[in-house]
Every structure is written in structure tokens, then in C-alpha cells.
PDB file as gemmi writes it, atoms N, CA and C in Angstrom:
CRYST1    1.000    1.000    1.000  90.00  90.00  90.00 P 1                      
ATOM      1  N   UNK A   1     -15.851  19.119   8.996  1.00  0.00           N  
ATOM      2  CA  UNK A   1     -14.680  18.321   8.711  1.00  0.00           C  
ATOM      3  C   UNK A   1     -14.534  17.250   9.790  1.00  0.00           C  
ATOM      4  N   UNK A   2     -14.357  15.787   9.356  1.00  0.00           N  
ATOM      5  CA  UNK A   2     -14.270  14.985  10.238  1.00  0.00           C  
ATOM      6  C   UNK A   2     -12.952  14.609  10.915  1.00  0.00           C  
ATOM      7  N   UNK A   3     -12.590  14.959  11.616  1.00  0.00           N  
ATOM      8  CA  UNK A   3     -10.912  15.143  12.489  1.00  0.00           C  
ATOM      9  C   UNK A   3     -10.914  13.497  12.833  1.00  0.00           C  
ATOM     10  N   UNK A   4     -11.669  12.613  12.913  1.00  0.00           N  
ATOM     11  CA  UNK A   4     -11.253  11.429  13.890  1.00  0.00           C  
ATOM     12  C   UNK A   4     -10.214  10.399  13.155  1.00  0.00           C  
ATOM     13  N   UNK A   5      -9.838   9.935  13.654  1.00  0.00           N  
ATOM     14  CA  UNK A   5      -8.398   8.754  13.102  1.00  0.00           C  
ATOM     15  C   UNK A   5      -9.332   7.370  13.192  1.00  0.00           C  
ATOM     16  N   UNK A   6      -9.213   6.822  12.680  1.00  0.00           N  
ATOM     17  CA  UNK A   6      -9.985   5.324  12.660  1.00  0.00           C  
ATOM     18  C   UNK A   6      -8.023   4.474  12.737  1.00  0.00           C  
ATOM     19  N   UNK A   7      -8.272   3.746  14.119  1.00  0.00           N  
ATOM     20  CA  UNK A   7      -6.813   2.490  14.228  1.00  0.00           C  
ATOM     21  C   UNK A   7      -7.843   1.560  14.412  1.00  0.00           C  
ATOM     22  N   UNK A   8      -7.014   0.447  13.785  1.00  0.00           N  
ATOM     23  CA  UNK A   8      -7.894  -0.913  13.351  1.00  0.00           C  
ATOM     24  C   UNK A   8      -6.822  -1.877  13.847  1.00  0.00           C  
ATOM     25  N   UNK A   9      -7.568  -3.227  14.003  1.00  0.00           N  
ATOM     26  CA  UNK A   9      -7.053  -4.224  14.504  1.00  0.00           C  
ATOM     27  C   UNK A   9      -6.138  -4.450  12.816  1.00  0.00           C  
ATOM     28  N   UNK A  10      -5.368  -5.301  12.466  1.00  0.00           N  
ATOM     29  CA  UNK A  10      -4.376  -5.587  11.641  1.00  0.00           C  
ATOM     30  C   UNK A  10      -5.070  -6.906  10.326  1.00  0.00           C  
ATOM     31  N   UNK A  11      -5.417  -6.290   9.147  1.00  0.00           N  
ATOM     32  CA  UNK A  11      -6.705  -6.629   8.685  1.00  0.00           C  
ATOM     33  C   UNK A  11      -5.355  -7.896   7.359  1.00  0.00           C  
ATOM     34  N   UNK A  12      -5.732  -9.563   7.167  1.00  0.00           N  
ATOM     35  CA  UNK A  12      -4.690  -9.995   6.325  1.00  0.00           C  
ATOM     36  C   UNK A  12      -5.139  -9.532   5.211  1.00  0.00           C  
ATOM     37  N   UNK A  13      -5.873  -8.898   4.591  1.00  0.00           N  
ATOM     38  CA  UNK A  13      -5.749  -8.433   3.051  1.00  0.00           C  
ATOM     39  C   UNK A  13      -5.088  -7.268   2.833  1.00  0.00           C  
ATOM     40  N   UNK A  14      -4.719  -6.789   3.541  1.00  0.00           N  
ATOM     41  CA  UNK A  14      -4.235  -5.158   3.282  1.00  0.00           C  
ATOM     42  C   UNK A  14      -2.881  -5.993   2.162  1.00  0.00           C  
ATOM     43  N   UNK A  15      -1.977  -7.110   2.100  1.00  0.00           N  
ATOM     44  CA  UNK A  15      -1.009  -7.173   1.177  1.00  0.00           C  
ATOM     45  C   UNK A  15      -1.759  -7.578   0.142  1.00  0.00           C  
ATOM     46  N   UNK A  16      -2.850  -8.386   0.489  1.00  0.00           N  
ATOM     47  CA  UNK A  16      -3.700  -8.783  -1.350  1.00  0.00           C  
ATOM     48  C   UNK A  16      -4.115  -7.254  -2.043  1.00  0.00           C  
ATOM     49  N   UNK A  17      -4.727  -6.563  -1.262  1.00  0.00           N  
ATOM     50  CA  UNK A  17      -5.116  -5.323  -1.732  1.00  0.00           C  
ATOM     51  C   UNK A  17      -3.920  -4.296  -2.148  1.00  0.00           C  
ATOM     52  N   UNK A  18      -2.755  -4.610  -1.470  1.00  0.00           N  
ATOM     53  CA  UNK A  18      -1.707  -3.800  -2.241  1.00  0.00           C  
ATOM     54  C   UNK A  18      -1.025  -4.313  -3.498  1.00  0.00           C  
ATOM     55  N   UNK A  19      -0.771  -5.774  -3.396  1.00  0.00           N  
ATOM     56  CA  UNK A  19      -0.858  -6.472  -4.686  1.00  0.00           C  
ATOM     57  C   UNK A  19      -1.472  -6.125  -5.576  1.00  0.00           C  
ATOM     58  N   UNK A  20      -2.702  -6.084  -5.478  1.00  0.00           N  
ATOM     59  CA  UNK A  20      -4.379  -5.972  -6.602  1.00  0.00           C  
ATOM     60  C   UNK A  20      -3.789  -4.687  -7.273  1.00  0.00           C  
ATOM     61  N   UNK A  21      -3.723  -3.479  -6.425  1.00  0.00           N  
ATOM     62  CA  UNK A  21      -2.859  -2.208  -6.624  1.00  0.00           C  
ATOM     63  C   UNK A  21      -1.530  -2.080  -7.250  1.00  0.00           C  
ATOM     64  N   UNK A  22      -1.318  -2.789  -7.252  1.00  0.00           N  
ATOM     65  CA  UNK A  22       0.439  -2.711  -7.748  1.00  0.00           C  
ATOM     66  C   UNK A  22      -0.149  -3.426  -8.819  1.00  0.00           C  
ATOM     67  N   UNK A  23      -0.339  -4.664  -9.295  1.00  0.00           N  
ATOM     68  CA  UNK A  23      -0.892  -4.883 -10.518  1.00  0.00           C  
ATOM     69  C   UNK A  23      -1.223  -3.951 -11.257  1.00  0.00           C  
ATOM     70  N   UNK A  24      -2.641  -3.187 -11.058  1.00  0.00           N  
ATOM     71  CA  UNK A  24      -3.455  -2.276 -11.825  1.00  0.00           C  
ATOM     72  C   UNK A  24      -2.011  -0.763 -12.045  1.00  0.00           C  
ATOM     73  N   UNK A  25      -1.626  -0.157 -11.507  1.00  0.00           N  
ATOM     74  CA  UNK A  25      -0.481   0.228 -11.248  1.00  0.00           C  
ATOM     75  C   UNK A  25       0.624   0.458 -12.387  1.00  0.00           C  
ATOM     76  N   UNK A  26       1.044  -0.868 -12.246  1.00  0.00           N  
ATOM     77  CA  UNK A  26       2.379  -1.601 -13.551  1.00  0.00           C  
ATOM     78  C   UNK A  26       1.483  -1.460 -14.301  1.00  0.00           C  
ATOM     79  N   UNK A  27       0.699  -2.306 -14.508  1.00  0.00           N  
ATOM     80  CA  UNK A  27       0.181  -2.538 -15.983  1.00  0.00           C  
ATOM     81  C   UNK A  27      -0.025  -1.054 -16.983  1.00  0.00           C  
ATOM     82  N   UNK A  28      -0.050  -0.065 -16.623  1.00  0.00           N  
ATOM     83  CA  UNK A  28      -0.100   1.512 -16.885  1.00  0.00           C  
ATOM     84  C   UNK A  28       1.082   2.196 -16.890  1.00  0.00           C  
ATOM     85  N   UNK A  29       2.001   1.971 -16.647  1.00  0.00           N  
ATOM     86  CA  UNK A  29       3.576   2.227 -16.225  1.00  0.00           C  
ATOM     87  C   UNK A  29       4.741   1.800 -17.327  1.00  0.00           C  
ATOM     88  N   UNK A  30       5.519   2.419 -17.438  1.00  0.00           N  
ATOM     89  CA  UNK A  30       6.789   1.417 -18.557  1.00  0.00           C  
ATOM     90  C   UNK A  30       7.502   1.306 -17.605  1.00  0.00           C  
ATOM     91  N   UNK A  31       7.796   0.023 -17.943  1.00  0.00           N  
ATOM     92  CA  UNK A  31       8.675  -0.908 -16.765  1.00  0.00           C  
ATOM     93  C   UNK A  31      10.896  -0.394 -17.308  1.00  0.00           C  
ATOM     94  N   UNK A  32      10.585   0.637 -18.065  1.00  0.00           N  
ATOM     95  CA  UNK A  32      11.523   1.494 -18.297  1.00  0.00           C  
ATOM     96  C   UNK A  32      12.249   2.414 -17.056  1.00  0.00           C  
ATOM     97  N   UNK A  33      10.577   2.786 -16.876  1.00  0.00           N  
ATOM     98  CA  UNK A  33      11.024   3.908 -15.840  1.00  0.00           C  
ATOM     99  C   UNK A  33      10.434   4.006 -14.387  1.00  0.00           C  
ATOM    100  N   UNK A  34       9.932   2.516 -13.833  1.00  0.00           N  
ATOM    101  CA  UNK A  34       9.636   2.542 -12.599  1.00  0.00           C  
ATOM    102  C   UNK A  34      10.496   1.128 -11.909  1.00  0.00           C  
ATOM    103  N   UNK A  35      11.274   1.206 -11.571  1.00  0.00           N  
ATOM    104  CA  UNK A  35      12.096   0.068 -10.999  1.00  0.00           C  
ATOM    105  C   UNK A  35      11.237  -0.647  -9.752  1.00  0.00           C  
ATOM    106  N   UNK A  36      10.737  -0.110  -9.080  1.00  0.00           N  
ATOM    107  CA  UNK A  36      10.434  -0.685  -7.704  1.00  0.00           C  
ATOM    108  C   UNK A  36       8.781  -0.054  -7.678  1.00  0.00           C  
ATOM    109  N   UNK A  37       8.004  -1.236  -6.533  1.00  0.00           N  
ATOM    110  CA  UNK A  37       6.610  -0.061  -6.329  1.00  0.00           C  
ATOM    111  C   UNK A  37       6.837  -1.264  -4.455  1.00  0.00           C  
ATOM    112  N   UNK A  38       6.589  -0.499  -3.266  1.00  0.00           N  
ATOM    113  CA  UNK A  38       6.674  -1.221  -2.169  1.00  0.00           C  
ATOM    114  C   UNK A  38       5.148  -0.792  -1.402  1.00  0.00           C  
ATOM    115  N   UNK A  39       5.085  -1.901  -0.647  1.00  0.00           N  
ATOM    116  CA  UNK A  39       4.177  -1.649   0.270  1.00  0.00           C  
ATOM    117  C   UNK A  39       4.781  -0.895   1.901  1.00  0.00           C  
ATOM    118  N   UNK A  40       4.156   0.056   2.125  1.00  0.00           N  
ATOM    119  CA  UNK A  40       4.783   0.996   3.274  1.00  0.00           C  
ATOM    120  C   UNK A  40       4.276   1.209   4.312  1.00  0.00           C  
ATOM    121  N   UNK A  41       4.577   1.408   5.307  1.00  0.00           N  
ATOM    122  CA  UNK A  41       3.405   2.659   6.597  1.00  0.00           C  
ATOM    123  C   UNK A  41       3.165   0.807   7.397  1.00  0.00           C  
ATOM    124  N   UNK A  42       2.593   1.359   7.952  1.00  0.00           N  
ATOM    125  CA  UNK A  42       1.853   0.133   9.473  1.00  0.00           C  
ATOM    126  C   UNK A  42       1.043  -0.394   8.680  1.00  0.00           C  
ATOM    127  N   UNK A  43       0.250  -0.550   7.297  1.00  0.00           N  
ATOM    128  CA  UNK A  43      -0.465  -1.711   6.976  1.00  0.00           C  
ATOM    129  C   UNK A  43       0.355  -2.784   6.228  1.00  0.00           C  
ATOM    130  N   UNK A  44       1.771  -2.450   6.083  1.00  0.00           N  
ATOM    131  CA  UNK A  44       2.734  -3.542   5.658  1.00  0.00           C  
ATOM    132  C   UNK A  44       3.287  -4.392   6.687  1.00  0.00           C  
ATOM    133  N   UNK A  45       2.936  -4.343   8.078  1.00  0.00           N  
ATOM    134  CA  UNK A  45       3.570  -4.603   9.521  1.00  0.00           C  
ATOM    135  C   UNK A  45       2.989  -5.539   9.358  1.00  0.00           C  
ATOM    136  N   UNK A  46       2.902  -7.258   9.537  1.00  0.00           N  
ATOM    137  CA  UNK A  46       2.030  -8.277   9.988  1.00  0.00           C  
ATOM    138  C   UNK A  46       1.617  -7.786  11.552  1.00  0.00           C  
ATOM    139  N   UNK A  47       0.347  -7.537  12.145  1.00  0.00           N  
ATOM    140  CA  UNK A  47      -0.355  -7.849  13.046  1.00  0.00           C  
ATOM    141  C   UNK A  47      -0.297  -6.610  13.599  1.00  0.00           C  
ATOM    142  N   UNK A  48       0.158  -5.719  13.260  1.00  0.00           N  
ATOM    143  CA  UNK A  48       0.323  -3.957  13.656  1.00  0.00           C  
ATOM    144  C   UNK A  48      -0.816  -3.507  13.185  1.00  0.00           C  
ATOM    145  N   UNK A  49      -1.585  -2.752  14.855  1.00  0.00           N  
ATOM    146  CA  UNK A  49      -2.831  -1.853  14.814  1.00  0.00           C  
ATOM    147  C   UNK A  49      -2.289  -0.835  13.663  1.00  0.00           C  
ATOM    148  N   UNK A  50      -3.536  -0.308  12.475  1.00  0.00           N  
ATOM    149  CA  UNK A  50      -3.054   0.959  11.391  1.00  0.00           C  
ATOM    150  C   UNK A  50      -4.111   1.657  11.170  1.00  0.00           C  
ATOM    151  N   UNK A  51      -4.233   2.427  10.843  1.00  0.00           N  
ATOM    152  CA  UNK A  51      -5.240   3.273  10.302  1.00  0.00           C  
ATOM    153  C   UNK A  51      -5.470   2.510   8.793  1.00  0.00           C  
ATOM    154  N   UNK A  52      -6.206   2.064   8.170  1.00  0.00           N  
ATOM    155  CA  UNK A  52      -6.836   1.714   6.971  1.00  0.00           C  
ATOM    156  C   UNK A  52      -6.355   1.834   5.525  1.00  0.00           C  
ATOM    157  N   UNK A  53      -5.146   2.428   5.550  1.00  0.00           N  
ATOM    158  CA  UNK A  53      -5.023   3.094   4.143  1.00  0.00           C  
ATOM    159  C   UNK A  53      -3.909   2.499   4.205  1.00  0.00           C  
ATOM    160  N   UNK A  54      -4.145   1.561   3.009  1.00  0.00           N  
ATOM    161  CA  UNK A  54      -2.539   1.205   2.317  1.00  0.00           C  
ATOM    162  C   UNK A  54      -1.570   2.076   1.369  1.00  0.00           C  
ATOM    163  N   UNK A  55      -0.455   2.100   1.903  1.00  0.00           N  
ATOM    164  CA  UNK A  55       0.482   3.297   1.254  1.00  0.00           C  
ATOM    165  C   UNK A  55       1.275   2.590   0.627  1.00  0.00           C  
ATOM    166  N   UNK A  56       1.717   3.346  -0.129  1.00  0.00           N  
ATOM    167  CA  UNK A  56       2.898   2.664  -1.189  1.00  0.00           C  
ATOM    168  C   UNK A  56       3.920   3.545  -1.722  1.00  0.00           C  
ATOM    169  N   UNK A  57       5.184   3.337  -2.403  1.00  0.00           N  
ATOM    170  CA  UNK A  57       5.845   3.958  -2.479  1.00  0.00           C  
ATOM    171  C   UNK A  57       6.872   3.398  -3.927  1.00  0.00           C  
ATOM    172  N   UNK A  58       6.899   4.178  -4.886  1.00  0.00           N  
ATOM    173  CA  UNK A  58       7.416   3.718  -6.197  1.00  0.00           C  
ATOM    174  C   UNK A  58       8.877   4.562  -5.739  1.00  0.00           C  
ATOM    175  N   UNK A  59       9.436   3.337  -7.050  1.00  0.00           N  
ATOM    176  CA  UNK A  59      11.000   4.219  -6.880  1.00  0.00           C  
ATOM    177  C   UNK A  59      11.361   3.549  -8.489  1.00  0.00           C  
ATOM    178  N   UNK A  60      11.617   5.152  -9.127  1.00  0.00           N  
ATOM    179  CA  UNK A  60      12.473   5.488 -10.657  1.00  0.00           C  
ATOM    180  C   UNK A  60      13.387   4.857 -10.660  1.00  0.00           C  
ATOM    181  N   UNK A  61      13.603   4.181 -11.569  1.00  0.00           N  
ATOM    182  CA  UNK A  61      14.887   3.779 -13.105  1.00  0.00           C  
ATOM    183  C   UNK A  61      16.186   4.855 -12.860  1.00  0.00           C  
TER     184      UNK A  61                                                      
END                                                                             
């Protein structure tokens, strides 16, 4: 099992790539019952060291 944390310098696509995501996302979704979808965590920070993984966070109708 690989235990190590990868922190990265602050990469500008992480919001295109959560975009791209939130697109693919909605488009599968009824816009009935998902009011909100946000980008979250330290890769939504402009210029904040993060670990790699863009998080997100929906919020119900």
C-alpha cells in the first residue's frame, strides 16, 4: 500500500478540469433535483500548494 501524499505546486487547470466535470456531471442529473455542484478542498484556492484531486461537492433541491 502506497502511504505517500503527493502536495503540488498550484496547477491553473484544476478549475477547467472541474468545469469539464461538472459539465459531464449535469448533463446526467435532473436539474430538478440538484441545485448546486461547487468546486472544494485546496484545488479551488488560486495558488494554494494541494494534493491533486479535485473535490466537489453537490447540494439537493
Amino acid at each position: 500500500m502506497n502511504t505517500n501524499i503527493a502536495v503540488v505546486s498550484y496547477n491553473s487547470d484544476w478549475p477547467h478540469q472541474f468545469n469539464k466535470e461538472k459539465q459531464a456531471i449535469l448533463a446526467h442529473l435532473s436539474k430538478e433535483n440538484v441545485a448546486a455542484l461547487h468546486h472544494i478542498g485546496s484545488t479551488s484556492v488560486p495558488q494554494l500548494c494541494a494534493k491533486p484531486i479535485v473535490d466537489m461537492l453537490y447540494q439537493l433541491n
